[in-house]
C-alpha positions, 0 to 999 in steps of 0.5 A: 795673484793667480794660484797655479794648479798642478795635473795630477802626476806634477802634484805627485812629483811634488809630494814624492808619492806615485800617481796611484797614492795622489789618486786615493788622497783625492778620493780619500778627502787628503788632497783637494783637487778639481775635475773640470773635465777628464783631469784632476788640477790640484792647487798649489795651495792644497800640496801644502794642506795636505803635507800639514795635515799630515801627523806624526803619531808616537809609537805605540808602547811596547809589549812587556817581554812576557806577553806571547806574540806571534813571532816570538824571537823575530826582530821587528824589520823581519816580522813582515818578509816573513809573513808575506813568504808565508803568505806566498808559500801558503798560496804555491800550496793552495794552488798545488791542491786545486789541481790536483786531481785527487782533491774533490771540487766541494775541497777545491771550492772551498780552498778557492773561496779561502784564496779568494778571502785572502786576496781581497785582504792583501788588495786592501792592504796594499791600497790602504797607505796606513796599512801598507806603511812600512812596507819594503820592495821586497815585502811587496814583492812577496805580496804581490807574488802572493796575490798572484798565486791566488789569482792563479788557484782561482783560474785552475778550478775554473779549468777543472770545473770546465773539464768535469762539466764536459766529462760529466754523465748528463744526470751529473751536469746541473750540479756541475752547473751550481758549482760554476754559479757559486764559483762565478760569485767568487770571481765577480769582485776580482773582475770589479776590482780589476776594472777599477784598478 
């Protein structure tokens, strides 16, 4: 009997994932799949592999009540809206002190090295499916608004940095220039990440 293969969006329906997470089994090694030109075909027999695969793990023991936590007094299904509001409000702050113009631009540069750091972490976290388990709509959400606050702190110095290069006395615009390069640096991976993604 001839096995059937399926695209990559009919593996996806198949397992009840969305199309992104089928892509990062394939690359992962979970789901076997085939390239023979621009598609992936993904056997029939591999939907189930990878649906065996798959573990149960026991939860992990609990804390003894007398050991500090973080969210001290939080119910475990609000520990995470809670975080991903703080991590939104901490954004709306940073961006609030990018441009301000009271804030210099080294403080400024810092703040959107920090953004940057941040945003990396939550791209990881939402593209790891162990990591992102667990994670309501509105938990992403928050995230995501989050993340794009952070992008939003990066393209605000950008258009400091470019008022204080034009504005700056001839003597002043080579150290302009350094914070530009180091900025640059900065935006290099969003710009890799937002090709690949």
């Amino acid at each position: 009997m001839e096995e059937r293969y399926l695209s990559l969006s009919g593996a996806a329906d198949a397992l009840d994932i969305s199309e992104r997470m089928a892509y990062r089994w394939i690359k992962s090694g979970k789901l076997r799949a085939y390239k023979p030109g621009r598609d992936y075909r993904i056997p029939e027999a591999a939907l189930k592999e990878a649906v065996e695969a798959s573990e149960v793990h026991p939860k992990e023991e609990s804390r003894s009540s007398h050991e500090p936590t973080l969210f001290n007094g939080v119910d475990a299904e609000r520990r995470t809206p809670v975080l991903a509001k703080a991590l939104a409000t901490q954004a709306g702050a940073w961006l609030r002190a990018v441009a301000d113009a009271t804030t210099d631009l080294d403080t400024a540069l810092g703040i959107v090295t920090a953004a940057a750091d941040l945003e990396n972490l939550l791209s990881i976290i939402l593209g790891d499916e162990e990591s992102s388990k667990g994670l309501s709509w509105e938990d992403i959400g928050e995230i995501a608004r989050a993340m794009k606050l952070l992008e939003d702190v990066a393209a605000q110095y950008g258009r400091r940095l470019a008022r204080a290069i034009e504005q700056a006395p001839p003597d002043e615009v080579e150290k302009y220039r350094q914070r530009k390069a180091k900025f640059a640096e900065l935006e290099r991976p969003r710009s890799r990440r937002s090709a690949t993604s």
